[in-house]
C-alpha positions as MATLAB code, in Angstrom:
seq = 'XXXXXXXXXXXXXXXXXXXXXXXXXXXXXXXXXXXXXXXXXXXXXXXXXXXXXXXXXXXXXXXXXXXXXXXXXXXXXXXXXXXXXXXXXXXXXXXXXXXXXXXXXXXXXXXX';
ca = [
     -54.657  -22.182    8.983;
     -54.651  -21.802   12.628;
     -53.164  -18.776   14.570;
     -50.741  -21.735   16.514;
     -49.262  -22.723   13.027;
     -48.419  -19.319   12.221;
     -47.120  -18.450   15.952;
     -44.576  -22.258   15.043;
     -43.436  -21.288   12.053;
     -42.535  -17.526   12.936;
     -40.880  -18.948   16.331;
     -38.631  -21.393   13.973;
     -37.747  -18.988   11.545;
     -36.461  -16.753   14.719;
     -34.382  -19.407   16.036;
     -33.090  -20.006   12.252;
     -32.038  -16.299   12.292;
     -30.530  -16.485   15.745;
     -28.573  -19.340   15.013;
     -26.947  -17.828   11.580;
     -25.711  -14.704   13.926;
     -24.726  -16.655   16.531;
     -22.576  -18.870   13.450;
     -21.547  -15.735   11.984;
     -20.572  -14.197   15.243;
     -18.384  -17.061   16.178;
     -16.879  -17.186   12.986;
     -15.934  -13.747   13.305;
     -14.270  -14.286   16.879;
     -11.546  -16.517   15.679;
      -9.810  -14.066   13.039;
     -10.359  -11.416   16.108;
      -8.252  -13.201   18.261;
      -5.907  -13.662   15.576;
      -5.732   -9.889   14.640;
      -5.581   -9.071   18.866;
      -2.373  -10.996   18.977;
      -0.741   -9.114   15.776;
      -1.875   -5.787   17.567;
      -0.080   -6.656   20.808;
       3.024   -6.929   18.726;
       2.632   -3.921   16.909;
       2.011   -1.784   20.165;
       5.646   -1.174   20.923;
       6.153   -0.286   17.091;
       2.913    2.315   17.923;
       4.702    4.011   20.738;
       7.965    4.583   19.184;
       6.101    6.252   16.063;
       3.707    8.116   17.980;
       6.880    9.544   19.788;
       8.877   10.288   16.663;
       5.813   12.090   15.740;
       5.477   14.095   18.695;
       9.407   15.668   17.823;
       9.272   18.733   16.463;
      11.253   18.988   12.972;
      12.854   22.826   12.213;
      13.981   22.785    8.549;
      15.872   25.479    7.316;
      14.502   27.473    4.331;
      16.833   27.118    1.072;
      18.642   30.636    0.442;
      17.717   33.032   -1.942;
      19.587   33.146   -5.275;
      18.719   36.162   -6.254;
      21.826   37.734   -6.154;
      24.027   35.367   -7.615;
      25.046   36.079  -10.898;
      23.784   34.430  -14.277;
      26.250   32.507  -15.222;
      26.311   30.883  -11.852;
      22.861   29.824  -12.042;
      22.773   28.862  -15.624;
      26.616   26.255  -15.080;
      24.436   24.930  -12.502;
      21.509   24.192  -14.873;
      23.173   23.171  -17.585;
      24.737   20.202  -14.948;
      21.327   19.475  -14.097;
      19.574   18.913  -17.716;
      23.266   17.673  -18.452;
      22.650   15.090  -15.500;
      18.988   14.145  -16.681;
      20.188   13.411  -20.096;
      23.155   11.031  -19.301;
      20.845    9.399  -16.588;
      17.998    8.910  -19.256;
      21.040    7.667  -22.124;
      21.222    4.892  -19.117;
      18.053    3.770  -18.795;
      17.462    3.525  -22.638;
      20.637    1.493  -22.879;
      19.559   -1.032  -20.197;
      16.035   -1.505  -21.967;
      17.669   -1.927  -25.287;
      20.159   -4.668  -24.050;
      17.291   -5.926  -21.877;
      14.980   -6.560  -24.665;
      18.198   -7.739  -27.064;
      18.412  -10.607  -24.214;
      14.595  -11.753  -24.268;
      14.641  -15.420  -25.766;
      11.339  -16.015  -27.463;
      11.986  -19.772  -28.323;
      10.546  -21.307  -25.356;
       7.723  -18.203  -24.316;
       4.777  -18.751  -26.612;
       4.890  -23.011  -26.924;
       1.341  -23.884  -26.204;
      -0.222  -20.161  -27.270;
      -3.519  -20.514  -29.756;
];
């Protein structure tokens, strides 16, 4: 083959290539514009944050309970476990009348 035919078919596979960016570059431009608008919006949002993150927080250190007395600290833990095991009583309650409620007549019609 001739050095022309070569020089052709290099030349259109260059303009094939620049016309798939330029495609994929456009296509690209019209979710941009989209996602410039919803960052406009969100600016004002940005600043408010970036200033409630520029305020310095001072939080106080809990106190040391050391000193207090046993039977202080262990009324206050049985309350807590006490607390945990009413709260967890709840829960299993709710799942058992929750699953005592599920109506399986209508679920599995068309299951093979």
């Amino acid at each position: 083959m001739p050095g022309w035919i070569w020089w052709l078919i290099w030349g259109g596979l260059v303009l094939f290539a620049f016309g798939v960016w330029g495609y994929i570059v456009s296509s690209m431009s019209r979710p941009a514009a989209k996602l410039a608008n919803s960052v406009e919006k969100l600016m004002p949002l940005l600043a408010k944050l970036s200033e409630a993150a520029s305020v310095e927080v001072f939080v106080e250190h809990p106190e040391s309970n050391l000193e207090d007395s046993k039977e202080l600290l262990q009324s206050e833990r049985d309350a807590l476990i006490d607390r945990r095991r009413k709260r967890k009583e709840v829960r299993a309650r709710s799942l058992v009348t929750r699953v005592k409620n599920i109506k399986l007549e209508g679920r599995f019609k068309d299951v093979r």
